[in-house]
VEXMIFI-330084 format. One line per field, with one value per residue (C-alpha): residue number from 0; x negated, y, z negated. Coordinates in nm, 4 decimals, decimal comma. Layout:
# residues N
num (NUM|...)
east (X|...)
north (Y|...)
up (Z|...)
***
This chain:
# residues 374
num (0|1|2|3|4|5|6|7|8|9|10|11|12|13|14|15|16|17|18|19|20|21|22|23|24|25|26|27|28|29|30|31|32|33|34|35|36|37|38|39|40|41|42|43|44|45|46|47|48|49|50|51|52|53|54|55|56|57|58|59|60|61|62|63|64|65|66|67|68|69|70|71|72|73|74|75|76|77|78|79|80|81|82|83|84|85|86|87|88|89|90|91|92|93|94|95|96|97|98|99|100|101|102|103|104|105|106|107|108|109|110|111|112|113|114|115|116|117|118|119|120|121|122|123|124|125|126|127|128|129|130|131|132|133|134|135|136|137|138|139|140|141|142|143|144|145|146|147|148|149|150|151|152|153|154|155|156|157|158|159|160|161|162|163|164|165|166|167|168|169|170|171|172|173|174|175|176|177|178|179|180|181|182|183|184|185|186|187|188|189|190|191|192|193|194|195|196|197|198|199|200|201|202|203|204|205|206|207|208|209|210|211|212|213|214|215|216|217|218|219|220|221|222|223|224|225|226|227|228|229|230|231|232|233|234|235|236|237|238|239|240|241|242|243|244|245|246|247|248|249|250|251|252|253|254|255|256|257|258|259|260|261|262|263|264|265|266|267|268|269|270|271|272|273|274|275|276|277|278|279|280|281|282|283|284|285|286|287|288|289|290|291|292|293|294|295|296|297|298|299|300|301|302|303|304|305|306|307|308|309|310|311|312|313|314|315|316|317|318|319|320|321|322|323|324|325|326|327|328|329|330|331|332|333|334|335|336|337|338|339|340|341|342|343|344|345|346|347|348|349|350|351|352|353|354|355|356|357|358|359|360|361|362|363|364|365|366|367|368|369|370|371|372|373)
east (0,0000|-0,1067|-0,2491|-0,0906|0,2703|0,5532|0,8063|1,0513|1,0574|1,2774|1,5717|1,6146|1,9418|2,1243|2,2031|1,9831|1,8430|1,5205|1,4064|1,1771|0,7666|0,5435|0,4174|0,0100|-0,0147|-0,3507|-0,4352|-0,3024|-0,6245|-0,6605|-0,3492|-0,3367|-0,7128|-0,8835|-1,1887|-0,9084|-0,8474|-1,2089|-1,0593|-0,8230|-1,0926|-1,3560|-1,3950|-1,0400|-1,1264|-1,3319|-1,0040|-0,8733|-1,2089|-1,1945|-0,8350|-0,9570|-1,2500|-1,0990|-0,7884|-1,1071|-1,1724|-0,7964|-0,8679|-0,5391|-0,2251|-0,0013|0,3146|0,4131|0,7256|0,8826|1,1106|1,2560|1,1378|1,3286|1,0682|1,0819|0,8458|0,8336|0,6012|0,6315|0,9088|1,1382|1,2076|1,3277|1,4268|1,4051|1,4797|1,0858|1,1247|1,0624|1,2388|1,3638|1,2239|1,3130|1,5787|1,5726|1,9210|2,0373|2,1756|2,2048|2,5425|2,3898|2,0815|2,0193|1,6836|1,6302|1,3910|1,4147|1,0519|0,8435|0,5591|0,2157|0,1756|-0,2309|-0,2060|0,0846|-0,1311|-0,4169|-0,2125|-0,1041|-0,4531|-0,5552|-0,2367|-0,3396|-0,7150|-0,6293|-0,3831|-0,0861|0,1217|-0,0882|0,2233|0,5807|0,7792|1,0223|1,3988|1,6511|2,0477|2,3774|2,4312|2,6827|2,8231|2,8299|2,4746|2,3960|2,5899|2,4202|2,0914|2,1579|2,2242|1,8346|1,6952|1,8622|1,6103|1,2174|1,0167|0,7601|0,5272|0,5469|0,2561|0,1455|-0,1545|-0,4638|-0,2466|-0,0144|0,2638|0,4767|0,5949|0,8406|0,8959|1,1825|1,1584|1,4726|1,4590|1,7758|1,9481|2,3262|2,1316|1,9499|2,2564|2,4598|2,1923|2,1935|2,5715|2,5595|2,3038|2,4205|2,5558|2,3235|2,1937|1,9111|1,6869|1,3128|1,2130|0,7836|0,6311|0,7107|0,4171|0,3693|0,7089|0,6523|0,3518|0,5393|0,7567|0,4034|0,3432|0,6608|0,6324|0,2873|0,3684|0,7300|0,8631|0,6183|0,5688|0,5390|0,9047|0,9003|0,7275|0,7250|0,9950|1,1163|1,5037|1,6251|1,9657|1,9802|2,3144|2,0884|1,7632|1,7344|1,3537|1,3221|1,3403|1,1424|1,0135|0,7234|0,5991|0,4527|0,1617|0,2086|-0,2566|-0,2658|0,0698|0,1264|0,3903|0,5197|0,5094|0,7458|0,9707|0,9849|1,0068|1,3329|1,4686|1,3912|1,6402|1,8721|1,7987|1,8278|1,5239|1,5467|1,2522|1,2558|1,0507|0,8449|1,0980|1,4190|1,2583|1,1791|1,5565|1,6925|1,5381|1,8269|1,9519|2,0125|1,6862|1,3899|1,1080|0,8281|0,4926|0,1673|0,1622|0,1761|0,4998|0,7888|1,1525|1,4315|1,5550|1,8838|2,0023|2,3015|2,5392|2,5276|2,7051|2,4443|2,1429|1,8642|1,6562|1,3530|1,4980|1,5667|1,2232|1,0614|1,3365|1,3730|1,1140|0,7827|0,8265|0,9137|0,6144|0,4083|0,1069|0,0010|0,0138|-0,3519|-0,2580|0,0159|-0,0181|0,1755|0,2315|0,3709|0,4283|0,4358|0,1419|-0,0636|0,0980|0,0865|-0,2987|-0,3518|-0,1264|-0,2677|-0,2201|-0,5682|-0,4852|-0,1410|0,1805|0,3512|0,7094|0,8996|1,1154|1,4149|1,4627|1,6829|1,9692|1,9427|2,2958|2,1735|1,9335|2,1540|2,3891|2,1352|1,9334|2,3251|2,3727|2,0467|1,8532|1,4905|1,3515|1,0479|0,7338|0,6610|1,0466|1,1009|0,8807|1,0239|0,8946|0,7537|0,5852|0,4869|0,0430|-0,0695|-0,1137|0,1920|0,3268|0,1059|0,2281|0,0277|0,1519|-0,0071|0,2313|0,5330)
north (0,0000|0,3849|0,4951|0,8331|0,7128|0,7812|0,5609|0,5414|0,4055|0,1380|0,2593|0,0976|-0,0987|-0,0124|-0,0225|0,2951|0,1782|0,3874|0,1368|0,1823|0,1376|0,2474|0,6029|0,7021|1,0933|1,2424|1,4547|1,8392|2,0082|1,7349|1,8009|2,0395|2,0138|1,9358|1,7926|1,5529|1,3752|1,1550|0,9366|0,8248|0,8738|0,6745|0,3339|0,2712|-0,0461|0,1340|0,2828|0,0876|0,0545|0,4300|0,4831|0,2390|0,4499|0,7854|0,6222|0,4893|0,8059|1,0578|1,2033|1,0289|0,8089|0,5062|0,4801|0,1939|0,1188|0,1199|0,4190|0,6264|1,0020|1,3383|1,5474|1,9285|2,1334|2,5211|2,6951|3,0200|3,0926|2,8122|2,4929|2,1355|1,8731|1,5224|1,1987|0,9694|0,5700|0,2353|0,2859|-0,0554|-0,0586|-0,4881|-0,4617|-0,3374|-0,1908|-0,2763|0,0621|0,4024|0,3322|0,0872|0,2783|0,4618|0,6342|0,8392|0,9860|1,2362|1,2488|0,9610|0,8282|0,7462|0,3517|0,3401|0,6304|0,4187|0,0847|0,3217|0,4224|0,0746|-0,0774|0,2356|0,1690|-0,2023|-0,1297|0,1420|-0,0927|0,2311|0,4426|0,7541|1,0121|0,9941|1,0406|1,3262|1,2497|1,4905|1,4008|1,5519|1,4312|1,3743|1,5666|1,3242|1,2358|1,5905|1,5847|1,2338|1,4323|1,7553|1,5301|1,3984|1,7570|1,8965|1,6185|1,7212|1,6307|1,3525|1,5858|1,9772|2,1847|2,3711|2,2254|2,3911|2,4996|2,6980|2,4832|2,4386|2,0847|1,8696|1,5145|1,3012|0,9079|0,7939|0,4800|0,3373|0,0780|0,2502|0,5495|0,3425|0,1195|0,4424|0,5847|0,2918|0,2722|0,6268|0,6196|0,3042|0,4560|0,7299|0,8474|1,0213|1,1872|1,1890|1,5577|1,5018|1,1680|0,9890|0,8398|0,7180|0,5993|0,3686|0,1983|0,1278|-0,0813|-0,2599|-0,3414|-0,4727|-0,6866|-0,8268|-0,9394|-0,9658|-1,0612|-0,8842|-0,4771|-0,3831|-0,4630|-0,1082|0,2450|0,5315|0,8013|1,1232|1,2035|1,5618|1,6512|1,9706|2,1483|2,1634|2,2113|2,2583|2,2757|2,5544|2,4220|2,6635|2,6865|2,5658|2,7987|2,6981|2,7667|2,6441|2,7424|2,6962|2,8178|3,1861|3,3803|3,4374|3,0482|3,0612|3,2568|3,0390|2,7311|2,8706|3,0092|2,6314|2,4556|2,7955|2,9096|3,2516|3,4968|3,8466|4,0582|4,2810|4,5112|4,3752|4,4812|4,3587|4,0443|3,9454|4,0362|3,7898|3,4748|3,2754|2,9564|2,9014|3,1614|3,1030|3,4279|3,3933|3,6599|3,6504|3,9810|4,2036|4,0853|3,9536|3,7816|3,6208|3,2612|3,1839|2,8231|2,7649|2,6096|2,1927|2,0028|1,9383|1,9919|2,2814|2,4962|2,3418|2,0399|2,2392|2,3873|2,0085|1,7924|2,1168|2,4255|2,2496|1,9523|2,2285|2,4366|2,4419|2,4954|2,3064|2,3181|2,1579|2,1644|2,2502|2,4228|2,3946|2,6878|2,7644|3,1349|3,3663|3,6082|3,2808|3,1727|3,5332|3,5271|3,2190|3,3955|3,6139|3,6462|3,4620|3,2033|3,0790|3,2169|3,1375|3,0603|3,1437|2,8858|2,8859|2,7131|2,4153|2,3769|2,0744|1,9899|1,9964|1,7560|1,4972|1,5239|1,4393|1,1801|1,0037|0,9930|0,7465|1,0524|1,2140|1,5938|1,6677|1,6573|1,9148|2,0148|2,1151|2,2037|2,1332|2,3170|2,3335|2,0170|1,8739|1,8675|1,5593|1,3471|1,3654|1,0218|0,7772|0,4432|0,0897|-0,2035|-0,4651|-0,3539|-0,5063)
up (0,0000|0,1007|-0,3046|-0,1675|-0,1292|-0,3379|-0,4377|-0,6760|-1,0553|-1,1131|-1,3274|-1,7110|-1,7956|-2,0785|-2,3146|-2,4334|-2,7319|-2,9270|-3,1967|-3,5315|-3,5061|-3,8073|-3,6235|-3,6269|-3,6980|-3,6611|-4,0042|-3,9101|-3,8828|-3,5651|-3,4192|-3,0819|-3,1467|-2,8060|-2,9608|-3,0761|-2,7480|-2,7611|-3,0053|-2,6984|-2,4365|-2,2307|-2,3178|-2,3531|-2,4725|-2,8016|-2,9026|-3,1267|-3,3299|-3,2979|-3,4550|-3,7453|-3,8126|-3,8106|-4,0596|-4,2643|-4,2741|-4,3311|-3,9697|-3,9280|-4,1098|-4,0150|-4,1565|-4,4020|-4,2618|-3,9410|-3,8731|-3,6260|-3,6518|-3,6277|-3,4543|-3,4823|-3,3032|-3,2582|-2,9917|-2,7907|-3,0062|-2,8614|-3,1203|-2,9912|-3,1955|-3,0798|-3,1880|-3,1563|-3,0826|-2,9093|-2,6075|-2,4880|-2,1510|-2,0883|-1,8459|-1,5452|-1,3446|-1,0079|-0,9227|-1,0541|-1,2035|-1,4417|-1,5185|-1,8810|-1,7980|-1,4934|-1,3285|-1,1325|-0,8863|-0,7283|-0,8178|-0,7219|-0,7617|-0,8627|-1,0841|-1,3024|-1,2550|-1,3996|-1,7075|-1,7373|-1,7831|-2,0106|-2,2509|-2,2346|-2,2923|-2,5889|-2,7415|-2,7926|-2,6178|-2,6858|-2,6740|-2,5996|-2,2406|-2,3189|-2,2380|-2,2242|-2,2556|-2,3829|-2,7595|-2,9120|-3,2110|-3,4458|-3,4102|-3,4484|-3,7871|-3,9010|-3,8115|-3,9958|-4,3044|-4,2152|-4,1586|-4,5561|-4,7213|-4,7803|-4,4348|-4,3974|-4,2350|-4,2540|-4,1035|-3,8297|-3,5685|-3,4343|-3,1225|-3,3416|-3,3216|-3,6270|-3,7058|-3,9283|-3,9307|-4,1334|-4,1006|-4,0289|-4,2792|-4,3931|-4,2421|-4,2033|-4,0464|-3,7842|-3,7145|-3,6974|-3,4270|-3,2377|-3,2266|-3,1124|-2,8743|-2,6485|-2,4098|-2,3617|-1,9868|-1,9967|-1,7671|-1,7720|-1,8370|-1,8626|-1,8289|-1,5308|-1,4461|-1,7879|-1,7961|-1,5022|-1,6663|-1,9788|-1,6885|-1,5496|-1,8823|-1,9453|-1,6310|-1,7307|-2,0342|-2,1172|-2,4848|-2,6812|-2,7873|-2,4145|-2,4274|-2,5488|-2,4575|-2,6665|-2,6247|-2,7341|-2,6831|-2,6594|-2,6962|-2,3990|-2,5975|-2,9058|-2,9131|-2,5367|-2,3739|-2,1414|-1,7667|-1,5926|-1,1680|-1,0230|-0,7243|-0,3941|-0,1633|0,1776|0,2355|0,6243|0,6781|0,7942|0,7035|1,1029|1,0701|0,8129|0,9607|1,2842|1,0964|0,9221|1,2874|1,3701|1,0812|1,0496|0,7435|0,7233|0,6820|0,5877|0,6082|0,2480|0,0258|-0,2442|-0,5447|-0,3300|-0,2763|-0,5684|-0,7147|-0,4606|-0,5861|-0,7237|-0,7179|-0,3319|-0,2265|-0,1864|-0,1513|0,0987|0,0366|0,2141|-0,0011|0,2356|0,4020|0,1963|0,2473|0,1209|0,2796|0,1822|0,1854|0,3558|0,0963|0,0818|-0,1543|-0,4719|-0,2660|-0,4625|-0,2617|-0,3479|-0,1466|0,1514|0,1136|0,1720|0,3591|0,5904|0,6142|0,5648|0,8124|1,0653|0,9961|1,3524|1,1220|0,8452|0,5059|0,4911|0,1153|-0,1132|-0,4401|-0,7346|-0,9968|-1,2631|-1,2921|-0,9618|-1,0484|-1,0194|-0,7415|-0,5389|-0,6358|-0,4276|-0,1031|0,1645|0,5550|0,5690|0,3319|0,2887|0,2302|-0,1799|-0,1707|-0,4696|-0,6465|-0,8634|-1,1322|-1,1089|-1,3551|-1,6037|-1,5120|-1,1349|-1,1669|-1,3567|-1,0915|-0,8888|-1,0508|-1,1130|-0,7442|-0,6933|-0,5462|-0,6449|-0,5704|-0,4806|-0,6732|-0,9431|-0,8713|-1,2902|-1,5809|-1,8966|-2,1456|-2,4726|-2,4874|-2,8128|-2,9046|-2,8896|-3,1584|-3,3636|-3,2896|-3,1283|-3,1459|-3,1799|-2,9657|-3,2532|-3,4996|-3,2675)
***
């Protein structure tokens, strides 16, 4: 197979189901610390002496008991609460319909085989895939009961980011989750990749703690993470190619200023800059299609020259730095909404790659979990 082609994850049956594992937590000072990642770097295979060294020595903890965590973060002034377990990741669903985990972008085969043997080699899943859903309220009570009781962990990391942990412990609470949480459908917000080696390693050896990969699970009408664009640069492509390439498919292209330009990017328009010439493209109106599809099913397949490369960014100054009428021209990209994508993802289709940036994510470190505790 082409190590460049991208196909699509297999979806995960449900029932959803996010079970207890005893949780490693590097010691605070550690946490959002970048010296912090060689104690999950090269030799993977090191790792686990690693972890047993720096518990040896309080650089970090394992829990006594299994448990399944309420995890509340705060960064950038945005907090996100999410529920951290075992995702059961064992059965595997025939079609959408059936499916309780989606993603929402291809993958890259080798790169998931990579992160397979790494996870294998380190013996953990180093941090969790974030999932995003809409809860129910009855969770949210059960968990607001969990939040009014001291935390398991309360401090704030060498990034800046302020944490709290509860273990969720008792029996009638984890039954009650698990009742709650069946017939969750959730869609795969950051971690795809890692979320489709959890599924090699599943495959390779079936019946034992690959059976599960670690996950976080945000409820969107609570906590919600910030879904935010990610721009384009089309280097290779002018901006007159642009503009023929949307006369080609019939999208519409209006030549504007700088400030007018910019105040039409919205949810069907895209804004094309070489920065010195700039214009709106509307997309003509298509029944749960986003611009950034039209932008790659449509626009760039037409372009009569190149992209040699695309680039992917994640604020427009950066983006508009990277443009010029010698270099490439930056397209502009809204936002998708969350409920967008589900509707997407439900009908059995993906978007592009690098179509949504969920943010905050959590530092790493937090919850790592071991796959020889089960």
């Amino acid at each position: 197979m082409d190590s460049s082609a991208v196909v699509t994850p297999p979806y995960v049956a449900g029932p959803f189901a996010l079970a207890p594992f005893r949780a490693i937590t590097l010691a605070p000072r550690r946490v959002g610390d970048p010296a912090s990642a060689r104690v999950l770097a090269r030799p993977y295979r090191s790792v686990p002496d690693r972890i047993r060294r720096w518990e040896a020595g309080g650089q970090l903890t394992r829990d006594v008991r299994p448990a399944v965590y309420l995890h509340e973060y705060t960064a950038g002034g945005i907090t996100v609460r999410g529920l951290v377990g075992a995702l059961d990741v064992s059965r595997r669903a025939a079609t959408a319909a059936d499916g309780a985990v989606f993603p929402h972008e291809g993958i890259h085969p080798a790169q998931a085989d990579e992160l397979a043997d790494r996870m294998s080699q380190m013996q953990l899943n180093p941090a969790p895939i974030l999932l995003v859903h809409h809860g129910r309220e009855e969770t949210r009570e059960l968990l607001r009961a969990v939040r009014s009781e001291p935390p398991l962990h309360d401090f704030t990391d060498r990034a800046q980011q302020q944490h709290r942990l509860w273990a969720v412990r008792a029996p009638a609470r984890v039954d009650a989750l698990t009742a709650q949480l069946a017939g969750t459908r959730a869609l795969i917000a950051d971690g795809h990749h890692r979320y489709s080696a959890y599924l090699r390693l599943q495959r390779r050896d079936p019946g034992t703690a690959c059976d599960r990969g670690l996950a976080m699970l945000v409820d969107q009408d609570d906590t919600p993470l910030f879904l935010g664009a990610i721009h384009r640069v089309l280097t290779g492509s002018r901006f007159e190619d642009v503009r023929a390439a949307a006369e080609t498919v019939g999208i519409p292209f209006s030549e504007l200023t700088h400030t007018a330009a910019v105040e039409a990017l919205g949810p069907d328009t895209l804004v094309a800059t070489d920065r010195e010439q700039w214009a709106a493209l509307q997309i003509p109106p298509r029944s749960g299609r986003l611009a950034v599809e039209a932008l790659h099913e449509e626009l760039v397949p037409a372009l009569a020259r190149g992209p040699h490369r695309i680039g992917y960014l994640h604020s427009a100054e950066d983006a508009l730095a990277e443009a010029g009428p010698q270099v490439g021209t930056a397209v502009l990209v809204p936002a998708p909404p969350v409920d967008s994508v589900l509707g997407i993802v439900a009908a059995g289709r993906l978007l592009p790659q690098k179509a949504t940036s969920f943010q905050p994510k959590p530092s790493l470190g937090v919850l790592i979990r071991s796959l020889t505790d089960g």
